[in-house]
N, C-alpha and C positions, 0 to 999 in steps of 0.2 A: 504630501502636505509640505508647504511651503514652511524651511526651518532658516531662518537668517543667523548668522556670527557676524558682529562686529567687530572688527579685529583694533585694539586704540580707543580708549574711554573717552580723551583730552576734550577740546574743547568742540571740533569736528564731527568724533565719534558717539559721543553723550547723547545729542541734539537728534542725530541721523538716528540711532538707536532707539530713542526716544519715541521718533515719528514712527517709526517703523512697525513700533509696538505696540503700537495703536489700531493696528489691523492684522498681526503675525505673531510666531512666537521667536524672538528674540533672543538670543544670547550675548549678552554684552560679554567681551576677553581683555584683559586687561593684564601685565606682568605684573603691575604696581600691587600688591595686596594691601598698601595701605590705602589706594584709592578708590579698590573693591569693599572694605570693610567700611569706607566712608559711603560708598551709595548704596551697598545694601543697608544700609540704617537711614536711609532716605534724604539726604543732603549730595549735595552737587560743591565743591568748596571753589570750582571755577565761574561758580553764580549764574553760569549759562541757562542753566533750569531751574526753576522754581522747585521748591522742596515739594511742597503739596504736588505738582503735573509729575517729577520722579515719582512720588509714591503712589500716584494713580495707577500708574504703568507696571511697576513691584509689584503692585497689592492682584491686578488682572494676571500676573503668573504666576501668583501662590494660588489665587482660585482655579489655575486651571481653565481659562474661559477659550483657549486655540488661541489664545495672544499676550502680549505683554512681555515685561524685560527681565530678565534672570541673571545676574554679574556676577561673574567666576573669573579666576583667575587659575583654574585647573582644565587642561586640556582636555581630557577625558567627554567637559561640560559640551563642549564642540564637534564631537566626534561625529555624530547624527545631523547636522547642517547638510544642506545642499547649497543653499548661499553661502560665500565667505568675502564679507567685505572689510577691506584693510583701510583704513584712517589713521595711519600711526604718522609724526613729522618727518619731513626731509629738509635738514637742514644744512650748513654748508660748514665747513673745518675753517681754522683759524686763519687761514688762506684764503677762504671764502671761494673753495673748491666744493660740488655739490659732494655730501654725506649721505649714502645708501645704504648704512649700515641699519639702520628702524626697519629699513623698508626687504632688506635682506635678511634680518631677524624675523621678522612679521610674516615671509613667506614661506619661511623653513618649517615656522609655529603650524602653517596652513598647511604645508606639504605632509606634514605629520599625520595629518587626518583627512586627505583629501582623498575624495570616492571616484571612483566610475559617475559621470553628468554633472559631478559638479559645477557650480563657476563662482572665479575667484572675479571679484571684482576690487578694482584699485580705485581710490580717493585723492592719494596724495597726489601735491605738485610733485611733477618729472618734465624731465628734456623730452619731446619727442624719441620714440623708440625705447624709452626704458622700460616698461612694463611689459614688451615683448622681448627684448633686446638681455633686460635685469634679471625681471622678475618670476617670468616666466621658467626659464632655463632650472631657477633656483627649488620652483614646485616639479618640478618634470623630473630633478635627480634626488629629491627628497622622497616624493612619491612614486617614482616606479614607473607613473604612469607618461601617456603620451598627450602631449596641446594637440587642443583641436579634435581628439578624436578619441579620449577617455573622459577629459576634463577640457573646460573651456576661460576662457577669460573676458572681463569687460570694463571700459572706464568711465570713470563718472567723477569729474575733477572737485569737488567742495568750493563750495562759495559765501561758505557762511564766515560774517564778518564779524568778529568777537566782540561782546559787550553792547551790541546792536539787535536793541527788543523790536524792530521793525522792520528789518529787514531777517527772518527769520526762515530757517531752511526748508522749509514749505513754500515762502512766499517767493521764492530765487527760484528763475527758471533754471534746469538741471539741464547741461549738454551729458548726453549717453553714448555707447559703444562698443561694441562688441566685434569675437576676434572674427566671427565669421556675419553675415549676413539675418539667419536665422536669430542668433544667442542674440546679437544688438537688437533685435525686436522684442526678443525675451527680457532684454535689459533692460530695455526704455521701456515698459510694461509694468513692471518691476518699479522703478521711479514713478512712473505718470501715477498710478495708485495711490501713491500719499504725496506726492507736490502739488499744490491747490496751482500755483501758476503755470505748470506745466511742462515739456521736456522739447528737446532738441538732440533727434539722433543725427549726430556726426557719421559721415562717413567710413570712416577707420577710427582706431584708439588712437593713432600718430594723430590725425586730426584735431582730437579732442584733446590727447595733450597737449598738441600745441598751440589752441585756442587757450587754456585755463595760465599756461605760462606767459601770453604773451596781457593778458589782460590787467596784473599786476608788473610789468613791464612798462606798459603805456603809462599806467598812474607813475612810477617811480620816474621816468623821463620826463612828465608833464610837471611833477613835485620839484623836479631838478632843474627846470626852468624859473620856475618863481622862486623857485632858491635864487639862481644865480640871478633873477631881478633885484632880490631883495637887498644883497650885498651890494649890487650897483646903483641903485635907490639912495642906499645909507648912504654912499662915498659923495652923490650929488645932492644930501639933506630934502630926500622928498618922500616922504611918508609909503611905504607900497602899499597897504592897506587898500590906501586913500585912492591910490593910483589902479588897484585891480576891481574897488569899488565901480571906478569912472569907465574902465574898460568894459567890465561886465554888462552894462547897457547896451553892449551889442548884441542882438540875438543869439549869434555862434562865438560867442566867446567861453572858455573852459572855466567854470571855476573853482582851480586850484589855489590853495593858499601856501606860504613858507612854511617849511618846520623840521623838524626830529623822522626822519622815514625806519623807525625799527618793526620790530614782529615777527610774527614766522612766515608773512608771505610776500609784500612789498619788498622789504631790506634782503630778501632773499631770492627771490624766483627769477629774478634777471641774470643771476649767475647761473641760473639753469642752462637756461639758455643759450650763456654766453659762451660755457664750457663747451654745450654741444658744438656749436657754430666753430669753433677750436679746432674740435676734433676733426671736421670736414673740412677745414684750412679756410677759415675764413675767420676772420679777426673784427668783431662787432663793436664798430666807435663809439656810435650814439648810447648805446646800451651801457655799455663800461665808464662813458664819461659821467652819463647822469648817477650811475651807483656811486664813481669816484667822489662827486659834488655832493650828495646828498651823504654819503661814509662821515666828508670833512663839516659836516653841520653843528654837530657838538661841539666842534674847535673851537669854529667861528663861535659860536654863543659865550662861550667861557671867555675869548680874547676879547670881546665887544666889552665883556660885564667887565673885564681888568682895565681897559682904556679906558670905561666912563670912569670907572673910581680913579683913577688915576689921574682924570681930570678935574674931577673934585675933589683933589689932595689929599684922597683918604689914601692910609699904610694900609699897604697889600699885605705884606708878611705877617703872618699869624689874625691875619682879620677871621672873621667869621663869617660864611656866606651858608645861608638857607636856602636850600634843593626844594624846593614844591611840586613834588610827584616826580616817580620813581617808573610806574608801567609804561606801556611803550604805546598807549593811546589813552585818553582822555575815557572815565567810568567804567574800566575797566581793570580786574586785579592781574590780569598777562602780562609779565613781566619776562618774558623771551626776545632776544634778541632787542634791548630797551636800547635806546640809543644815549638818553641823559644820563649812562654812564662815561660816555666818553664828555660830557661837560663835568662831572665830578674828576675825573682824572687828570683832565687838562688843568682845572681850576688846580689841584693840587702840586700842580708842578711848579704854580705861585709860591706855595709854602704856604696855603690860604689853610682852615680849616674848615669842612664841607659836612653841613646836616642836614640830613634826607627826611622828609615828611611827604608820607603819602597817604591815605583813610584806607585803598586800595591794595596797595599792594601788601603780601604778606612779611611781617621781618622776617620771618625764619628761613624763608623762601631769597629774600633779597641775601640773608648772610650767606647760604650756602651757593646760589649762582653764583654772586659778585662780593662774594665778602665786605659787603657793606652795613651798615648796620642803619636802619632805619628805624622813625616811629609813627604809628597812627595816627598821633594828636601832635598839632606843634610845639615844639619847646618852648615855653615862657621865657625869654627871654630876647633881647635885643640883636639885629645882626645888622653887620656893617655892607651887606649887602643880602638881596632873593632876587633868586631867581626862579618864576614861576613858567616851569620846563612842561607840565602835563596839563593840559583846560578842564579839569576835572570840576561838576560841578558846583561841587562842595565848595571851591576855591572861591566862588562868587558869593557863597554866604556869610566869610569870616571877615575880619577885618584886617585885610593884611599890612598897610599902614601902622598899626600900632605893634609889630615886630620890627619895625626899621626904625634909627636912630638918626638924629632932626637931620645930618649930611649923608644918609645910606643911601645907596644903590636900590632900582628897582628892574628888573629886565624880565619883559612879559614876552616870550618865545609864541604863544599862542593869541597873543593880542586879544585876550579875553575881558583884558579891564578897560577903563578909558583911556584914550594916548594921556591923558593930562595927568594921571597918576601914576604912569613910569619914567622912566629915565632913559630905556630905549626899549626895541621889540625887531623883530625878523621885517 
């Protein structure tokens, strides 16, 4: 009988688990016991799932129906699996060197309880060759046993876009693979089951890694291009908006807009890549200049908002400027890897004073990441400048004119309002 572990509840693992448990029986793992006592009580707090479709799924593994999801945070809960799939993050050190450490904790967790036929299947972004290269090695001395020929392994890179109710991980075709020929059919089997749109067996795992790395690569290169239009747009006073509007009229033209490139996969996955490329002696331009350009984004936004006040002879020093959204995309409460904290930091090297309002994200959350201190609802009060950092939709039903003061600042990052209502934009 087919017994799955999801290895990582987050935002990846919830969703996957979720589908899965809809025809299986399930074992969501999770280290976090406060994020187990939160979904066994049938809420999701990364709003990825509806409370009601969690407790669907709950309520079919208390009856016992051969399906449905069960969340533990005790190894023991895992023991019995033949599948083991890992969805935990790979993020990158302050260096913005790839961090392997979730993904080396996650394996040792799997090594612990891995049988004779099992197969561990990997989710996260990786470089080409880590999950043979990493990962594997780490379940092989954990367990005892031998790759390939006790236990097997397979990849299946995640594509699901956070805070995005349409494009949902059922509806994303799934690239698969596995270590040998036979397991990648077992694999993609295994996926085509519950993906309505369908799977893509890869060749090899390298393959597949390095299709899922290079696909938030192209967006972050392509973001880093209308970046750097948008800077050269401002300098010659011609709207880019306006300008990618008119462009867009061509059949094949991309359209990318300026902005904030944070998260855990864009602002990050290029340095996958770029690290591997390193290691083989090859020093990757394109790839490095556009993460360089799109890094210095928050600068730019924070230096643009200090020149216009500056030119409207408002005092910088001890002014007050309003942050409107905090997460690191627009209706969504993901606050990893945000990028408009590097516009609250920058601003403060002004001497400005910077207050965070987001509906999204959570304060307790923002103070323990970034020690910041935010609020759900705007502060009544006046600011000599906002900047409106995240398009969150909320933002288009308040009035945000009547928090600025008759000579304040307005700089709209995500060009969400009318031009005629700010004072500048990307």
């Amino acid at each position: 009988m087919t017994k799955i572990a999801v290895i990582g509840l987050g935002y990846v693992g919830l969703p996957l688990a979720r589908l899965f448990a809809t025809k299986y029986n399930v074992v969501g793992f999770d280290i976090n016991q406060t994020r187990i006592k939160e979904l066994r009580e049938g809420h999701d707090g990364t709003l990825e799932l509806e409370d009601e479709v969690l407790q669907a799924v709950l309520l079919a593994s208390n009856q016992n129906e051969g399906k449905g999801l069960f969340c533990s945070y005790e190894l023991t809960d895992i023991n019995d699996c033949n599948y083991y799939i890992v969805t935990v993050p790979t993020p990158v050190d302050k260096n913005n060197r790839p961090d392997l450490t979730p993904l080396y904790k996650a394996s040792e967790t799997v090594g612990k309880v891995l049988k004779k036929g099992d197969i561990v299947i990997y989710e996260s972004t990786v470089y080409p060759g880590a999950t043979e290269e990493e990962c594997v090695p780490v379940l092989e001395k954990v367990s005892g046993l031998k790759f390939n020929i006790d236990f097997f392994a397979g990849y299946s890179p995640e594509r699901i876009n956070p805070g995005d109710k349409e494009h949902t991980v059922t509806k994303i075709l799934k690239i698969t693979a596995g270590s040998t020929p036979e397991i990648a059919e077992i694999v993609d089997s295994l996926y085509r089951s519950i993906i309505i749109a369908g799977t893509y067996k890869a060749s090899s795992i390298k393959v597949a890694e390095a299709a899922k790395v290079i696909e938030n690569s192209q967006r972050d290169i392509n973001i880093a291009f209308v970046n750097e239009l948008s800077k050269i747009f401002n300098l010659l006073k011609i709207d880019t908006n306006e300008v990618l509007e008119a462009a867009a009229t061509k059949w094949n033209f991309l359209k990318f807009k300026p902005g904030l490139v944070g998260g855990h996969c864009i602002g990050v996955d290029p340095y996958y890549l770029a690290q591997k490329a390193q290691e083989v002696g090859y020093n990757p331009e394109i790839i490095l200049a556009g993460r360089r350009l799109n890094d210095g984004m928050g600068k730019h936004v924070a230096t643009e908002t200090i020149k216009i006040m500056i030119r409207k002879g408002l005092s910088i020093k001890k002014s007050k400027i309003l942050i409107l959204g905090f997460t690191f995309k627009e209706d969504c409460p993901d606050v990893r890897n945000t990028k408009v904290i590097d516009i609250i930091s920058e601003l403060e090297t002004y001497g400005v004073t910077t207050i965070v309002s987001d509906p999204w994200a959570d304060p307790a959350e923002v103070r323990h990441e970034y020690n910041v201190e935010s609020f759900k609802k705007i502060p009544d009060e006046k600011y000599d400048a906002i900047v409106l950092a995240v398009g969150h939709a909320k933002f288009k039903e308040i009035d945000i004119q009547s928090y600025l003061k008759q000579t304040s600042v307005l700089f709209d990052v995500k060009s969400i309002l009318n031009k005629s209502e700010t004072d500048g934009r990307l």
